[in-house]
C-alpha positions as semicolon CSV with decimal commas, in nm:
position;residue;x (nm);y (nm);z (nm)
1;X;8,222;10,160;6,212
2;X;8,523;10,185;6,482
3;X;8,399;10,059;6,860
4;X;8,394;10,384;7,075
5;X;8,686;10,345;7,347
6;X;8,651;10,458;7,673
7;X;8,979;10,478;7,830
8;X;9,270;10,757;7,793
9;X;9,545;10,649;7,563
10;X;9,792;10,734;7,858
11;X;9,562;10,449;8,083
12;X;9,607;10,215;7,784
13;X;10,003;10,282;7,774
14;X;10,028;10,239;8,178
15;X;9,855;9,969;8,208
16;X;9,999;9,751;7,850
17;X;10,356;9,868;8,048
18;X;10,317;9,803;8,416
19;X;10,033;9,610;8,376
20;X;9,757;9,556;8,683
21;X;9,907;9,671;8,986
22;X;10,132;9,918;8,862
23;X;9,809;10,124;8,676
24;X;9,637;10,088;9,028
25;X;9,961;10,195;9,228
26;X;9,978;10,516;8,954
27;X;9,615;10,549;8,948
28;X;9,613;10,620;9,311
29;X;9,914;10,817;9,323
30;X;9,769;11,064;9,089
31;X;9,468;11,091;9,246
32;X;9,532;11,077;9,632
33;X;9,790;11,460;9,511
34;X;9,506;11,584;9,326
35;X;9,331;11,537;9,628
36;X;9,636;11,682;9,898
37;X;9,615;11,988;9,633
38;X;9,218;12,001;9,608
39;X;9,253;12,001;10,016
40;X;9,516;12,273;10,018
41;X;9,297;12,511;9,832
42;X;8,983;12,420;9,997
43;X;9,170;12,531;10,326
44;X;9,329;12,877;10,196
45;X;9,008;12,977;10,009
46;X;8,702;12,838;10,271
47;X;8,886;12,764;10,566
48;X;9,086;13,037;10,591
49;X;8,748;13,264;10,429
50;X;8,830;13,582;10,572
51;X;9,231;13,548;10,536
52;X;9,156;13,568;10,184
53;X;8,967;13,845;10,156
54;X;9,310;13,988;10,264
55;X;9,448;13,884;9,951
56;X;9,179;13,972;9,727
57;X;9,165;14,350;9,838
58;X;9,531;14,393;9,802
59;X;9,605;14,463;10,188
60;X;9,831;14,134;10,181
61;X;10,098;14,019;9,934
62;X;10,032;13,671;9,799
63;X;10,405;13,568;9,896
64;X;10,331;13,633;10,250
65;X;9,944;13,482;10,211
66;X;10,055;13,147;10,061
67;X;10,325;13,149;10,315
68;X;10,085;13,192;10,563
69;X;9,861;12,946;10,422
70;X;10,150;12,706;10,438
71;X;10,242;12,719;10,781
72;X;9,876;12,688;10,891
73;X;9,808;12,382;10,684
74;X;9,814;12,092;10,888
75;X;9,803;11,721;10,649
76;X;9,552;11,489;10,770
77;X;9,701;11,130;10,739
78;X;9,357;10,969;10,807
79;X;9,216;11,187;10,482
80;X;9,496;11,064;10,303
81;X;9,439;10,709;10,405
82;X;9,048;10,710;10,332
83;X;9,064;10,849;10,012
84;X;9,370;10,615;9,916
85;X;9,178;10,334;10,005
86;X;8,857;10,437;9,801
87;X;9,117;10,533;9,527
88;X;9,303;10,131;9,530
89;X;8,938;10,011;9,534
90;X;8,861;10,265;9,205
91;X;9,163;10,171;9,033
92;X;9,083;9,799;9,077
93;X;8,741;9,857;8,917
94;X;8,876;10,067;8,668
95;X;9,177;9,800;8,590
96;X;8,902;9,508;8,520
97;X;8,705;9,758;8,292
98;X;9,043;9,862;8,101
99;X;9,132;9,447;8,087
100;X;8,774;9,369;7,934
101;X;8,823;9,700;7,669
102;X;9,161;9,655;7,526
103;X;9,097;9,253;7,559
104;X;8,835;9,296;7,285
């Protein structure tokens, strides 16, 4: 019976590639966008509440409502920063675990 993996074939290609730090510097990459674009939306849809009920009726085109959105949006560097840092310290973690697994 074949050992159940528990790591993405992509993490196993990253990190055989680039090795330690470079799946830590991608792993936090990828994660600290997903977070700029989970903030994004959580700032057009609850932020911005009753903007969007705007867009929802059909009173305001979505060109002009993103663009709206857009100028509004104002990036928080200190977000970015804490949830870089939690995301270095998760790809660490996540870098011994993939070591021990494709060790064995």
């Amino acid at each position: 019976m074949s050992k159940k993996k528990n790591y993405l074939r992509i993490e196993e290609t990253i990190f055989k590639s680039l090795g330690k730090i470079g799946y830590i510097i991608i792993f936090t990459l990828v994660f600290s966008l997903v977070m700029v674009l989970v903030d994004f939306i959580l700032h057009c849809f609850v932020d911005n509440h009753y903007t969007s009920k705007f867009l929802f009726s059909g009173e305001i085109p979505f060109s002009n409502w993103i663009n709206l959105m857009w100028k509004n949006y104002s990036f928080s560097l200190f977000k970015m920063v804490f949830f870089g840092v939690i995301f270095i310290i998760l790809g660490f973690y996540r870098s011994k675990a993939l070591t021990n697994e494709i060790s064995q």
